[in-house]
C-alpha positions in Angstrom: -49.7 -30.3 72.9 -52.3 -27.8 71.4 -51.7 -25.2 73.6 -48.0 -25.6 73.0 -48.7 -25.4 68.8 -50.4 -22.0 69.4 -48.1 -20.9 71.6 -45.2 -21.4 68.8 -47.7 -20.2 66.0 -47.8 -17.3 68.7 -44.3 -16.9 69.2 -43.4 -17.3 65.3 -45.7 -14.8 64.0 -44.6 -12.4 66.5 -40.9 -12.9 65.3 -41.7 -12.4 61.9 -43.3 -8.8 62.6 -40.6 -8.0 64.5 -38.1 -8.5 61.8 -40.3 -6.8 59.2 -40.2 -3.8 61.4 -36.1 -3.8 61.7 -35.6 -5.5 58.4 -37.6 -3.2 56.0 -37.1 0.3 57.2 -33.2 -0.3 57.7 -33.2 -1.4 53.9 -35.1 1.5 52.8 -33.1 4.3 54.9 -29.9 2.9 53.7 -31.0 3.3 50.4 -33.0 7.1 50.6 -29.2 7.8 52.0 -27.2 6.4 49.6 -29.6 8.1 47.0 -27.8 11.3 47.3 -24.7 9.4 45.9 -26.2 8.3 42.5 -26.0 10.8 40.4 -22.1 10.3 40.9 -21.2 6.9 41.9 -24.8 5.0 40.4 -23.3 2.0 39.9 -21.6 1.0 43.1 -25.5 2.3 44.2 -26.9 -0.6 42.8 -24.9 -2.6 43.6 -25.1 -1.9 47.3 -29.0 -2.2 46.7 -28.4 -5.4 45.4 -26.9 -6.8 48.2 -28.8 -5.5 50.6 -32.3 -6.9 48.8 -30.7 -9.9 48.6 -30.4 -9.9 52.2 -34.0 -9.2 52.9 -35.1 -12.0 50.8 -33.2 -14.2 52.6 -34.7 -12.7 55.8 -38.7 -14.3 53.9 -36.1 -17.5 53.4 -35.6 -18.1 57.0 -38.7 -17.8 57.7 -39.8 -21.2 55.2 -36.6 -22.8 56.8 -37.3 -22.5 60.8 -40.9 -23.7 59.5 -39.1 -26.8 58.3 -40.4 -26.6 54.7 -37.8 -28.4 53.0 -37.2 -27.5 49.6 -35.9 -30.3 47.0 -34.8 -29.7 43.5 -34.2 -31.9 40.5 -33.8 -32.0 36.5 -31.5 -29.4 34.6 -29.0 -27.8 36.8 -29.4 -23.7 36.7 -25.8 -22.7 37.2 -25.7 -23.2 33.7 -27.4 -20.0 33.3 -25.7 -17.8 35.9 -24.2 -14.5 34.9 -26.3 -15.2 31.6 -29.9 -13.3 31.1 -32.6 -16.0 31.7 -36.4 -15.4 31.4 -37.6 -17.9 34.2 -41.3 -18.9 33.9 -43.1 -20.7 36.8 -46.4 -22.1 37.7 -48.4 -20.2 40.5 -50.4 -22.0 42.7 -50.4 -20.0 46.0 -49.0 -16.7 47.8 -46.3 -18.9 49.1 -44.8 -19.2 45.5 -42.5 -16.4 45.6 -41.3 -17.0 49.2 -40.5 -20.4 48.1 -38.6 -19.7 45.3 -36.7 -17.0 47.4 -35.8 -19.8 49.9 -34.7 -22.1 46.8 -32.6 -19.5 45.3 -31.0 -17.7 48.8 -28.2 -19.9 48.5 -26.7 -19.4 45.3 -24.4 -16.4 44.7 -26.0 -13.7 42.3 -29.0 -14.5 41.8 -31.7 -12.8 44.2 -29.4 -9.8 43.7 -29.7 -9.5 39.8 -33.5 -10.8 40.1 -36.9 -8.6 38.4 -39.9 -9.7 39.4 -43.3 -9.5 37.0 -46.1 -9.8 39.5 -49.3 -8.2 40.2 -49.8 -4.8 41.0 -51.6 -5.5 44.8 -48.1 -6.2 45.9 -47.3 -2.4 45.9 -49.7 -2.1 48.2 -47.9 -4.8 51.1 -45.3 -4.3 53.1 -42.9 -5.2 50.7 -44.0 -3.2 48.4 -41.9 0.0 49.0 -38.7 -2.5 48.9 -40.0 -3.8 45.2 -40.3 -0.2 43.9 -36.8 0.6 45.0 -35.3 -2.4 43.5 -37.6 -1.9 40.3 -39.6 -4.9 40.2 -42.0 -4.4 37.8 -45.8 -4.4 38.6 -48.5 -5.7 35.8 -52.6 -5.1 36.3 -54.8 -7.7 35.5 -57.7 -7.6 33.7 -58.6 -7.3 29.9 -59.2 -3.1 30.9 -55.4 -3.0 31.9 -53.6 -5.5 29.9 -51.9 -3.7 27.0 -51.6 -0.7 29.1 -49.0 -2.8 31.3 -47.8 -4.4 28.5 -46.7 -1.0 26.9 -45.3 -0.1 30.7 -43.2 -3.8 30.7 -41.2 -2.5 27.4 -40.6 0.7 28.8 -39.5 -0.9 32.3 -37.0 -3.8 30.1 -35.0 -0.5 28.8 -35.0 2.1 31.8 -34.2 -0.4 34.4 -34.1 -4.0 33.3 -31.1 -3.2 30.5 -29.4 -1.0 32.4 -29.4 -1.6 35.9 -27.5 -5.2 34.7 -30.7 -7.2 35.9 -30.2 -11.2 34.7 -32.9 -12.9 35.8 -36.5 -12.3 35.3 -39.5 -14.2 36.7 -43.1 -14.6 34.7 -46.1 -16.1 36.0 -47.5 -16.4 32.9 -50.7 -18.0 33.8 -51.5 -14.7 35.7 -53.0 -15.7 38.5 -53.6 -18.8 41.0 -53.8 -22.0 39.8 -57.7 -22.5 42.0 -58.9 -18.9 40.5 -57.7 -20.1 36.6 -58.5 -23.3 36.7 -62.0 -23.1 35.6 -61.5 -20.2 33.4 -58.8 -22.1 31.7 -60.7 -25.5 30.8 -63.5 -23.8 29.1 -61.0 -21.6 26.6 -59.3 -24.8 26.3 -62.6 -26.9 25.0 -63.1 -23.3 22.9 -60.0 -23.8 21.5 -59.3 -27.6 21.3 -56.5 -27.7 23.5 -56.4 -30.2 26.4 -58.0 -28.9 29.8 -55.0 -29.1 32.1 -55.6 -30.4 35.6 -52.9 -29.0 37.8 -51.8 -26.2 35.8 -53.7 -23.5 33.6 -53.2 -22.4 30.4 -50.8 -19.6 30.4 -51.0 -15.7 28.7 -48.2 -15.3 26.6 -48.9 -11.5 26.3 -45.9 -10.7 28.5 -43.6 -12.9 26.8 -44.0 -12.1 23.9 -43.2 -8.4 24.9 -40.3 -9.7 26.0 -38.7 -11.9 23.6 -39.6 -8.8 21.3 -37.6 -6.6 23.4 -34.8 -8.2 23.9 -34.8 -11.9 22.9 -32.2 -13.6 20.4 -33.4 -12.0 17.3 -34.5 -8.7 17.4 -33.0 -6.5 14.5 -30.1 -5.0 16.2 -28.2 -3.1 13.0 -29.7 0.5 12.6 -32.8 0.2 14.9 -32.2 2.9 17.5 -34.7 2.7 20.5 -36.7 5.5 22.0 -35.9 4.3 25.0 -36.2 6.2 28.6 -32.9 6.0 30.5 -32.0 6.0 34.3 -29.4 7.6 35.0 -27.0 4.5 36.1 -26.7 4.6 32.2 -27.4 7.7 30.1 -25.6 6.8 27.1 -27.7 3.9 26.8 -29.7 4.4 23.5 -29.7 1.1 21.7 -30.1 -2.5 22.7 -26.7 -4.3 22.1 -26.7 -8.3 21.9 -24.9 -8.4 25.1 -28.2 -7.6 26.4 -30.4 -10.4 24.9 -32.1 -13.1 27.0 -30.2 -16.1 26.3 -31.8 -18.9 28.6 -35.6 -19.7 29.5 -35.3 -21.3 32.9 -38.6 -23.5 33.2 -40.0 -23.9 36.4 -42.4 -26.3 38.0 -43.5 -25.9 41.4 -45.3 -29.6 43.3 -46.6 -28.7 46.7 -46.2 -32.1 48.6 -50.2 -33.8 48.4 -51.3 -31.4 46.1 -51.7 -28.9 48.8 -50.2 -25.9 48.4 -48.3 -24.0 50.9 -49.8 -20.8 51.5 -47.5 -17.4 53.2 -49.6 -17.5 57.0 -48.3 -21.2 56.7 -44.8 -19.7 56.1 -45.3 -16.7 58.6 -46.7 -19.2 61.3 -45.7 -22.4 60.8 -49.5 -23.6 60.9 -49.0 -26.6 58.5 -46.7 -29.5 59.7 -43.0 -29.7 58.4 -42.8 -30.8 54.3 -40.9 -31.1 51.3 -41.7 -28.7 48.1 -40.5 -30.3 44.7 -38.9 -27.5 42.4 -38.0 -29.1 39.0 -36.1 -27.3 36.4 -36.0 -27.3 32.5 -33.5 -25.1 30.4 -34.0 -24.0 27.1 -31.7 -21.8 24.7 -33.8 -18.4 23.9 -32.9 -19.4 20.2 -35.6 -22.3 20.6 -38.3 -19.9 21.0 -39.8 -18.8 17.9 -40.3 -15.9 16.7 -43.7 -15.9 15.2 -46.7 -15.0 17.9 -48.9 -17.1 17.1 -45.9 -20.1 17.1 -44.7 -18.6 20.3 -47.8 -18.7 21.9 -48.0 -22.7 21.4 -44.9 -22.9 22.4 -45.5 -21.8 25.8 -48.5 -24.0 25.6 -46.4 -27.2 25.3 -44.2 -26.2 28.1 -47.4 -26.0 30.6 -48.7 -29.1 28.7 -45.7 -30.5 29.9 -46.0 -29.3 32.9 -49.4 -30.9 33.9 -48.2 -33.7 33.0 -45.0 -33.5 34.8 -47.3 -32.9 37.8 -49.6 -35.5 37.2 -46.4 -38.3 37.4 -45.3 -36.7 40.5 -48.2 -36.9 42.7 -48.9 -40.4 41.1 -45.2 -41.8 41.5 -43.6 -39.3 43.5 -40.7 -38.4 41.0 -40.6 -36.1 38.0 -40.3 -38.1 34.7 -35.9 -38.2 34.3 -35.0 -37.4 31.1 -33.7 -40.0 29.3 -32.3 -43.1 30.5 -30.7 -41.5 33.2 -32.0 -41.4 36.8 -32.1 -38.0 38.1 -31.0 -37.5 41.9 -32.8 -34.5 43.8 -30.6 -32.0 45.4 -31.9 -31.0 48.8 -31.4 -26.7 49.6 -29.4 -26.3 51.9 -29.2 -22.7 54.2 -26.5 -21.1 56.1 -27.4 -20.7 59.8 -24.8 -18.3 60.3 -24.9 -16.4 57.9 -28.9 -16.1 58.7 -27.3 -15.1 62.1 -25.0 -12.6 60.8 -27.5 -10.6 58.3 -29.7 -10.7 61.6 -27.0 -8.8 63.4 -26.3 -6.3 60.9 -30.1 -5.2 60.4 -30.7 -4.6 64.1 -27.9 -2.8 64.2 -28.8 -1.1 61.5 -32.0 -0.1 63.1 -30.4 0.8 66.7 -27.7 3.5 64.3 -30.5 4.4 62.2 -32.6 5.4 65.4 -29.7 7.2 67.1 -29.2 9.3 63.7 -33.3 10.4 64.3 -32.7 11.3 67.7 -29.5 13.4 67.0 -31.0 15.3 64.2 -34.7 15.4 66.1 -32.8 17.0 69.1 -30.4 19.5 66.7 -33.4 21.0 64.9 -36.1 21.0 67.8 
């Protein structure tokens, strides 16, 4: 039996190379081709590099669902936010949080397509990374050194790319970092600052929130405030931020890892950890419940990961998520497409095979 667990870990992680090496390039070739077309036809562009990341994320989906890491999700239902700009905020306990999320979301229509990541600069640096910087994920340092430096670059990347490439959804960390690296760091400004020393989440940063709620939340002064704003050029008329452009939802999001363990992404990759369910539970809030005021702001986001550890803290005692009210809540297993999975499989590989007979006709034309 052992020899048969390796030999799967084995044969899994081999797979998943494999399809980074026909998945990736394909994706970025595509879009260095259709790049010529921009300047003309920029937003049928993006919209094409919509799809297409879309698809790759759902490639880093398959690979949670062959694993057998089920996903269940429960509380607020977030199709009420679809086609609507949400700031979605979610606590990070592991490098499978992102992956997971991907799997979560795959299934729903327009949502990995019109997604903006926040996350940490290292990213860049992975395989990924060139996919992220053509999509225009946005990539924040850590450290105190850094921090209003990337908070000056995250209002800058809201109105070149965020605004006008028609992006709905963003996703904040905001505890910046992993939950086993903050932890510690966390209690002890929290017994500085009498707040109560959260157990299975950390306190979060509201820097980056509060950037961008000033940005482009609910009540920014729209009347006579023109922006200095850099523009891309799938909009260059775009000088001012209109209302249509305001983030209207905050779509709260609390990640439980089945025993308190997290997942981690070589568990993902490799299947090394047995076959689980992840609890995603979801809170809505209008945008016009956050207030204004910093310093109110900044509590506010408190009580939401307050909420949060206690949330947690029911879960791994009772197994359920508090329901809100009197009304049971029933959890909604994810649920993937095979064939489709199938299908996006076909079209990157022969993507890749057209792709490498393009190289060889040009390699033998000019040499």
């Amino acid at each position: 039996m052992a020899i048969l667990r390796y030999l799967r870990i084995a044969a899994r992680t081999a797979f998943a190379i494999t399809n980074n090496i026909y998945c990736i390039p394909a994706y970025v070739l595509w879009m260095m081709a259709l790049r010529l077309c921009r300047p003309l036809y920029a937003p049928l562009y993006w919209k094409v590099e919509g799809l297409m990341y879309h698809w790759l994320l759902a490639m880093v989906s398959l690979w949670s669902w062959t694993a057998g890491y089920d996903i269940i999700e429960s509380g607020d239902e977030p199709t009420a936010c679809s086609n609507r700009r949400t700031l979605v905020l979610a606590n990070h306990q592991s490098t499978a949080d992102v992956p997971m999320l991907m799997t979560a979301w795959n299934p729903r229509p327009g949502v990995l397509s019109n997604l903006m990541w926040i996350m940490d600069r290292v990213f860049k640096f992975t395989n990924f990374g060139i996919v992220s910087v053509l999509h225009k994920d946005f990539f924040i340092q850590a450290g105190k050194a850094k921090r209003d430096q990337s908070l000056e670059e995250l209002k800058d990347h809201i109105h070149k790319y965020y605004i006008p490439l028609g992006r709905q959804f963003m996703v904040l960390f905001p505890e910046g970092g992993f939950l086993h690296k903050r932890k510690e760091i966390s209690q002890r400004f929290a017994e500085k600052n009498n707040l109560p020393k959260l157990e299975y989440v950390s306190l979060p940063r509201a820097g980056a929130m509060k950037v961008i709620m000033e940005e482009i939340g609910p009540r920014y002064e729209q009347a006579g405030t023109s922006r200095d704003n850099k523009r891309d050029d799938f909009n260059q008329n775009s000088t001012k931020t209109s209302k249509a452009d305001a983030i209207e939802w905050i779509l709260d999001v609390t990640i439980a890892y089945p025993d308190r363990v997290p997942i981690h992404l070589q568990d993902i990759v490799c299947g090394i950890r047995p076959p689980c369910t992840t609890h995603l539970y979801y809170r809505l809030y209008p945008s016009s419940e956050v207030p204004s005021d910093n310093e109110e702001l900044t509590q506010w986001l408190y009580d939401r990961f307050i909420e949060k550890d206690k949330m947690l803290e029911e879960y791994y005692r009772t197994g359920k998520f508090p329901s809100k009210g009197s009304i049971s809540e029933v959890p909604r297993q994810v649920r993937q497409d095979n064939l489709r999975y199938l299908i996006l499989h076909l079209f990157f590989i022969a993507s890749t095979f057209i792709q490498y007979k393009m190289f060889c006709e040009l390699w033998s034309y000019f040499w």
